[in-house]
C-alpha positions in Angstrom: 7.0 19.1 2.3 7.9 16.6 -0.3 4.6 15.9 -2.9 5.6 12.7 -4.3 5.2 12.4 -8.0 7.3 9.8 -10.9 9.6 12.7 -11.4 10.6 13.1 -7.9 10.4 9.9 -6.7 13.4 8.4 -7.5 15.3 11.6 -5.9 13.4 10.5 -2.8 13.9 6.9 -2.1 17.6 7.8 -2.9 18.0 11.1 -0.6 16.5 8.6 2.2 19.1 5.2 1.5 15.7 3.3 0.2 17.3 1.9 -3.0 20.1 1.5 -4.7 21.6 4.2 -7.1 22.5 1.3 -9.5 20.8 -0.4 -10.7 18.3 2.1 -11.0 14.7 1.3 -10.2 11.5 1.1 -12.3 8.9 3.0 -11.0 5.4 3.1 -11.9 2.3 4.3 -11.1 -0.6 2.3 -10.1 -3.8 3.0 -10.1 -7.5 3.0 -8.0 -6.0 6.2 -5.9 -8.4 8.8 -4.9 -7.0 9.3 -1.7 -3.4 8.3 -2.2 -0.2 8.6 -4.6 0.3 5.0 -5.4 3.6 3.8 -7.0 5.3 0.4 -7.2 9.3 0.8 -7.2 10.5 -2.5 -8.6 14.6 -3.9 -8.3 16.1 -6.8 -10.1 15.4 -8.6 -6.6 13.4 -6.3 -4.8 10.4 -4.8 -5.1 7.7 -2.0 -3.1 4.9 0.2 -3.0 5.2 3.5 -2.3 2.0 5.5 -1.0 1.5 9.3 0.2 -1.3 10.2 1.8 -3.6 13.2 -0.2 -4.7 16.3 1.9 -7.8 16.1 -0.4 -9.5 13.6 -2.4 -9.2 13.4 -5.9 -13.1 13.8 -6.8 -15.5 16.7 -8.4 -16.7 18.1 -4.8 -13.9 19.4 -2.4 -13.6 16.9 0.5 -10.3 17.9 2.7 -9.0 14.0 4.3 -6.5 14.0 7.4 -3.5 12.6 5.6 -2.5 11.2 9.2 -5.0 8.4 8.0 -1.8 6.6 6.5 -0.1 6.2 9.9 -3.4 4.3 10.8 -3.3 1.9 7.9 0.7 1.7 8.5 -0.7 0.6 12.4 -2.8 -1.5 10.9 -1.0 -3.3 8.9 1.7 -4.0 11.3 -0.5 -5.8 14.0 -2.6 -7.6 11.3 1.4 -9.0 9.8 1.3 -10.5 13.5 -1.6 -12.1 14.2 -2.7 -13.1 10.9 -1.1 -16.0 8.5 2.4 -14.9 6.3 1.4 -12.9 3.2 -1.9 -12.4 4.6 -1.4 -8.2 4.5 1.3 -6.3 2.8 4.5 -5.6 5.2 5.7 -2.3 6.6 8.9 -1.6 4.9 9.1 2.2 6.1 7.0 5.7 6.8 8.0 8.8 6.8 5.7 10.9 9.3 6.8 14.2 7.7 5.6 14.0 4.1 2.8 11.1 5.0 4.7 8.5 3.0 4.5 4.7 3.5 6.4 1.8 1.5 5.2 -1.9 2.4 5.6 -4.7 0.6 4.6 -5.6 -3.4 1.8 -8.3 -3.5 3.0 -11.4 -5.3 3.7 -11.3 -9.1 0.7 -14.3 -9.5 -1.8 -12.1 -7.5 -5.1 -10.8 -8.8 -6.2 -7.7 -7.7 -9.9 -8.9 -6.4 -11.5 -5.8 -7.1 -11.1 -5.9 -10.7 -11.8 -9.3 -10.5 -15.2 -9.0 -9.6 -15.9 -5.9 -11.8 -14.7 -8.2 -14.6 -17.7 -10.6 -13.7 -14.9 -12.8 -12.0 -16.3 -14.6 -9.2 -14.4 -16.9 -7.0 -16.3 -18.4 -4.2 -13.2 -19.7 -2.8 -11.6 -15.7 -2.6 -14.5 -14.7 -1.0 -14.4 -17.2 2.2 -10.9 -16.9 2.5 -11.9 -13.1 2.8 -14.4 -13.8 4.9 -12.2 -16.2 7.1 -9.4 -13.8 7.2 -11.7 -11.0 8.6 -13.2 -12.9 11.2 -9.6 -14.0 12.4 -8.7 -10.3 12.3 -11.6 -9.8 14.6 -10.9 -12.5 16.9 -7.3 -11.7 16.9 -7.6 -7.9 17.6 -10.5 -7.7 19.7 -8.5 -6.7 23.0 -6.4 -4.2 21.2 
């Protein structure tokens, strides 16, 4: 099985028909992974995320994960995209259930990743109810799934 990594990545998407072989595509990595390869494969009018799954988690102690988790999130992500408004949760663009891969869509250019937001002393009332509205739809939407 496939570990994805930025030298094998391109090789990847283009053994599978996923991009393009011209123009080629800039990949990069992105970060906050512990539990995931992250990477964000970008096209002059195209661009997506690229995650595998990590049998273990990148931290001091050894903690084995099930890397079926990302078929869950995949899932997850699919029935949220229909019951929740447009650009509400990233889209499902493809997984691959042999090497735990999963490509969904790239958040807008203009987005702000809330996380760093908030460790940068950032706080946006406004972010945090439409989090907080979002969830409670997700709940009401999903509750007889």
């Amino acid at each position: 099985m496939i570990e994805i990594a930025l030298e094998n990545a391109r090789d990847y998407l283009l053994a599978r028909g996923l991009i393009p072989e011209q123009p080629e595509a800039l990949i990069q990595p992105l970060g906050w992974g512990i539990s995931n390869i992250v990477m964000k494969v970008s096209l002059p009018q195209d661009c997506f995320v690229l995650k595998q799954s990590l049998p273990r988690l990148r931290v001091k102690e050894d903690w084995p994960f099930d890397r079926a988790r990302i078929f869950v999130e995949r899932d997850c992500m699919a029935l949220l995209g229909e019951v929740l408004p447009p650009g509400s949760v990233p889209g499902v663009r493809f997984s691959d259930d042999e090497t735990f891969i999963l490509g969904m869509s790239c958040a807008p250019p203009e987005g702000i990743l809330w996380k760093q937001a908030l460790l940068d002393g950032q706080i946006e009332l406004a972010t945090a109810e439409r989090a907080g509205m979002l969830l409670a739809e997700m709940h009401h939407r999903t509750a007889r799934h």
